[in-house]
C-alpha positions in Angstrom: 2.5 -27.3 -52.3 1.1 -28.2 -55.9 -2.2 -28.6 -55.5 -3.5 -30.5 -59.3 -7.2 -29.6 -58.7 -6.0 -25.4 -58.0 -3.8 -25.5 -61.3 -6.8 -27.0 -63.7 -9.1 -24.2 -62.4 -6.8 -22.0 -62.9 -5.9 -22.8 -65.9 -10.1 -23.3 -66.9 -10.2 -19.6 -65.5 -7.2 -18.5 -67.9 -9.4 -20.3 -70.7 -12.7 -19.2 -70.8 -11.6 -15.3 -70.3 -9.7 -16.2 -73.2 -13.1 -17.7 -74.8 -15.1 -14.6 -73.5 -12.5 -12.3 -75.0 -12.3 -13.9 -78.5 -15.3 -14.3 -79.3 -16.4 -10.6 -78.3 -13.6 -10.0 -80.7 -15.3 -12.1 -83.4 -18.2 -10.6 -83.6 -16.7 -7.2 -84.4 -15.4 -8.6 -87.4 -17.4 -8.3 -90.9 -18.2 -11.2 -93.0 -19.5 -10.9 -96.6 -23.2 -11.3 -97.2 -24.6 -14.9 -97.9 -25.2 -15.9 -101.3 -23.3 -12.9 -102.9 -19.6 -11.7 -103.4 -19.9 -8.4 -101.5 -18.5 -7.7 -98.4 -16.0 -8.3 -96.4 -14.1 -11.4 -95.5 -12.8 -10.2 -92.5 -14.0 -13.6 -90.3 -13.0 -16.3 -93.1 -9.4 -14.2 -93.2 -8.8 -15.1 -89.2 -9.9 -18.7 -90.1 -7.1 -18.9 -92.4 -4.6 -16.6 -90.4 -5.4 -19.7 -87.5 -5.2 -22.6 -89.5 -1.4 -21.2 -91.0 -0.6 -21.0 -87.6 -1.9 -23.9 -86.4 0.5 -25.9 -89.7 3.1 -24.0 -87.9 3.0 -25.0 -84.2 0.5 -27.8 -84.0 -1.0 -28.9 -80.9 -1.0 -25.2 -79.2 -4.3 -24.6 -76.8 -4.8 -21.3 -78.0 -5.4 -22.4 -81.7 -7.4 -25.0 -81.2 -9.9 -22.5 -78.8 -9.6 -20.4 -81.4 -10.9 -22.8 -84.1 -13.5 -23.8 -81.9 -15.0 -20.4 -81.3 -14.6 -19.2 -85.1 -16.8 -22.1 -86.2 -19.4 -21.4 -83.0 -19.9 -17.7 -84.6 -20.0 -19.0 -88.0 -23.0 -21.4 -86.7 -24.5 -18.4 -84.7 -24.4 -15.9 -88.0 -25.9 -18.9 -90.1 -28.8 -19.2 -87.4 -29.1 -15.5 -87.7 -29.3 -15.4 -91.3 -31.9 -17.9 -91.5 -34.6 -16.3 -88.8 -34.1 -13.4 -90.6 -34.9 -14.8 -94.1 -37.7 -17.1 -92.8 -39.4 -13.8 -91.5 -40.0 -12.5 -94.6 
């Protein structure tokens, strides 16, 4: 039996490990210091590795989750960034 409801929490299972997983990934990944040039660039590089691949097979889950959760960690460094500047 194929059961629709079984497959989509499945498949919402599959996707938020895969969420979990990247985005612990992320954050191991250096990004240059705001407002200068030094640094690394590692972040913004995996932005652009995605977006190549995404030109190359459009529509695919995976990049699109990808996208999303590169932008959420830009948004959460940002945040960081600016506590830690108002504090001072």
């Amino acid at each position: 039996m194929d059961d629709p409801e079984l497959s989509v929490n499945i498949f919402s299972e599959i996707e938020d490990d895969f969420r979990e997983r990247y985005c612990i990934y992320l954050r191991t990944m250096k990004q240059r210091i705001y407002d200068t040039y030094l640094g690394f660039n590692e972040l913004e590089d995996e932005r652009k590795m995605v977006n190549q691949q995404v030109i190359r097979t459009p529509g695919r889950r995976g990049e699109i989750i990808k996208n999303e959760e590169i932008d959420k960690e830009f948004s959460r460094r940002y945040i960081e960034y600016k506590k830690s500047t108002e504090l001072f």
